[in-house]
ZATOR-447277 format. One record per residue (C-alpha): z, y, x; residue in one letter. Coordinates in steps of 0.02 Angstrom, whole numbers, plus 50000, padded with zeros to 5 digits. Layout:
<recs>
ZYXA/...
</recs>
This chain:
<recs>
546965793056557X/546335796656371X/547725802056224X/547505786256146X/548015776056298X/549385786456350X/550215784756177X/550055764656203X/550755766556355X/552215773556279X/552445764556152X/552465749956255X/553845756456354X/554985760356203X/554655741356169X/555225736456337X/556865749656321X/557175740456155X/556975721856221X/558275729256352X/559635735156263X/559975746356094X/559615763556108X/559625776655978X/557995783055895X/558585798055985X/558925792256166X/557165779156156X/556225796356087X/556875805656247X/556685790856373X/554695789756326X/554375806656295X/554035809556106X/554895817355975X/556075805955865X/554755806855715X/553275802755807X/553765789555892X/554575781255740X/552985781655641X/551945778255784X/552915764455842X/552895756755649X/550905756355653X/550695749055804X/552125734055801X/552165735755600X/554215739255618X/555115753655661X/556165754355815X/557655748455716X/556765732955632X/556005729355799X/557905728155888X/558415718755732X/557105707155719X/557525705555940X/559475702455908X/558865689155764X/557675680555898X/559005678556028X/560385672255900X/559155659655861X/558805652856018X/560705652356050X/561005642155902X/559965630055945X/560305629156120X/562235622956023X/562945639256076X/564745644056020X/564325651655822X/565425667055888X/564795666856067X/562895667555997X/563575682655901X/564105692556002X/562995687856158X/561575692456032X/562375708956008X/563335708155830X/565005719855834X/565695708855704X/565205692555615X/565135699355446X/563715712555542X/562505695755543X/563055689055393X/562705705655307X/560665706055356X/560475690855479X/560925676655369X/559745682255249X/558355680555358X/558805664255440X/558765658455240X/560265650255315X/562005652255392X/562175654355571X/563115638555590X/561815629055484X/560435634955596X/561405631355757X/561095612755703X/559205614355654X/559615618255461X/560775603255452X/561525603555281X/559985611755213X/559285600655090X/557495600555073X/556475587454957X/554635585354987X/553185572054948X/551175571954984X/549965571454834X/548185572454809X/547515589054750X/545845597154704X/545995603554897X/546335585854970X/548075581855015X/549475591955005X/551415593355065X/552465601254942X/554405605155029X/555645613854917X/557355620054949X/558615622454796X/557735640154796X/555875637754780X/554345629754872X/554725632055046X/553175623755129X/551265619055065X/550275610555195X/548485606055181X/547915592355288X/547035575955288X/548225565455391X/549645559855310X/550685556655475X/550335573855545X/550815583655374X/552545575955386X/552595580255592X/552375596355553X/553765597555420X/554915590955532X/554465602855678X/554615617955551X/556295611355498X/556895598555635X/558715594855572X/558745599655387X/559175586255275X/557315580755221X/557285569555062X/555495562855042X/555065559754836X/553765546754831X/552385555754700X/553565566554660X/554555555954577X/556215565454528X/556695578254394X/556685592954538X/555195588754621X/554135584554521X/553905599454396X/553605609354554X/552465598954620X/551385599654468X/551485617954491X/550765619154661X/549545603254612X/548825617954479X/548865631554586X/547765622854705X/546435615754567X/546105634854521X/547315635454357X/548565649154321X/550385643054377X/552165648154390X/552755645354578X/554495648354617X/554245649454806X/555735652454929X/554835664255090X/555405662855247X/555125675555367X/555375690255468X/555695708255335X/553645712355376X/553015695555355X/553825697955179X/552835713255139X/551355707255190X/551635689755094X/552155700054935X/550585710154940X/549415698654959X/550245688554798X/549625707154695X/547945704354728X/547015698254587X/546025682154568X/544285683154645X/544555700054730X/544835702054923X/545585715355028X/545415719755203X/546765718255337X/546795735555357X/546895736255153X/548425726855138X/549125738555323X/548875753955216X/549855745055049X/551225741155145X/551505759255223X/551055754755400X/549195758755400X/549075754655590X/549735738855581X/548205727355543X/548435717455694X/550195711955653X/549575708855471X/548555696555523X/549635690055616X/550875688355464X/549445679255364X/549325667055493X/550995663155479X/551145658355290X/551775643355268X/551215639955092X/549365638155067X/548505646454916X/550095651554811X/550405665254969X/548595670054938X/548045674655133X/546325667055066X/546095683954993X/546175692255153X/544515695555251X/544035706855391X/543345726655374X/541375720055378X/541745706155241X/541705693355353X/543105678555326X/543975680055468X/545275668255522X/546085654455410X/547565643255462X/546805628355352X/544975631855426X/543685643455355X/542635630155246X/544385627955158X/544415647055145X/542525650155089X/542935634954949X/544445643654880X/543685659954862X/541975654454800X/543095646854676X/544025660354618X/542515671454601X/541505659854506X/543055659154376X/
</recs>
């Protein structure tokens, strides 16, 4: 078996220790063979998180799924592995963009105003929270835009604004409305994700108009310069099309790559940008 493979191997194991239970950097470094350095810097290019993010991010996941399985708030907490409540509250809540108890109930009590215009990239759902643009969908079926709001936020308190007809709404929505026609815009945007998806979102909102940057670009940025698999896999979870500029992101050779709103969409947006 080569180095390379071997080291995989490894690291795959420390995953599987971590999924398990909560070990130390120390004891996981021991258990798969490495020393504690190593393995945290190998095991941050490869997953793009460290051990500790990775158990984190794990303990998140399965609070999660107990909320909305309409566990016990403190039974999901501690079953999840939280010493204490104010441990989740401190980092978790954060994350959720939500209290525990909120997203026990899908987000009830989470407001969240949206409407569907017509843009310079067809139509468009705009969804904003009290903090910033939560959601921009790009789509050309009315009825499915809307189905996929409500799957992203099932039991939030959704408030639709016909043409954006209200004195929240609709300044935003003229925002994003510019922002998609190619014009310089102020987008207050509220991201929801895990800490990495942040990073990745954050850097690829530094990269200027008309220029592009590899996967393995925006890996190296963000201090995990193995990661370019789970960058990609960050871009193809932003929510908010063309403000969270993942247009900008193409593969080593120049080629497009992938595009969650299709590559002709992606092609358009950046032939755009260049020719301004």
């Amino acid at each position: 078996m080569n180095t390379a493979r071997q080291l995989r191997d490894k690291l795959d194991h420390a995953r599987r220790l971590l999924d398990d239970g909560e070990p130390t950097l120390a004891e996981l470094a021991a258990q798969v063979d490495l020393s504690a350095s190593h393995l945290q810097r190998r095991f941050a290019e490869h997953f793009g998180l460290s051990p500790a993010e990775y158990l984190a991010q794990r303990k998140l996941g399965t609070l999660k799924l107990a909320l909305r399985e309409g566990s016990d708030v403190s039974a999901a907490l501690y079953d999840a592995g939280y010493g204490s409540p104010s441990r989740v509250y401190e980092g978790g809540a954060a994350r959720l963009g939500m209290t525990p108890a909120r997203y026990r109930s899908g987000g009830a009590g989470e407001q969240i105003r949206w409407s569907i215009a017509d843009t310079a990239l067809g139509q468009a759902l705009v969804a904003t929270t009290s903090r910033g643009i939560c959601m921009i969908e790009l789509g050309e079926d009315a009825a499915q835009l809307e189905a996929q709001l409500h799957a992203e936020f099932p039991k939030a308190q959704l408030e639709r604004v016909d043409s954006g007809r209200d004195e929240f709404l609709a300044p935003r929505l003229r925002a994003v409305a510019d922002a998609l026609a190619g014009r310089q815009a102020q987008v207050p945007v509220d991201l929801i994700g895990t800490a990495f998806q942040k990073k990745v979102w954050d850097a690829l909102m530094k990269i200027p108009r008309g220029q592009t940057r590899s996967y393995a670009d925006i890996a190296r940025q963000i201090g995990h310069p193995r990661a370019t698999r789970a960058v990609a896999n960050a871009c193809a979870g932003n929510r908010l099309a063309v403000v969270v500029p993942c247009h900008r992101v193409v593969r080593g050779d120049g080629s497009l790559g992938g595009y969650r709103w299709g590559l002709p969409m992606k092609q358009q947006v950046l032939a755009r940008e260049r020719a301004a």
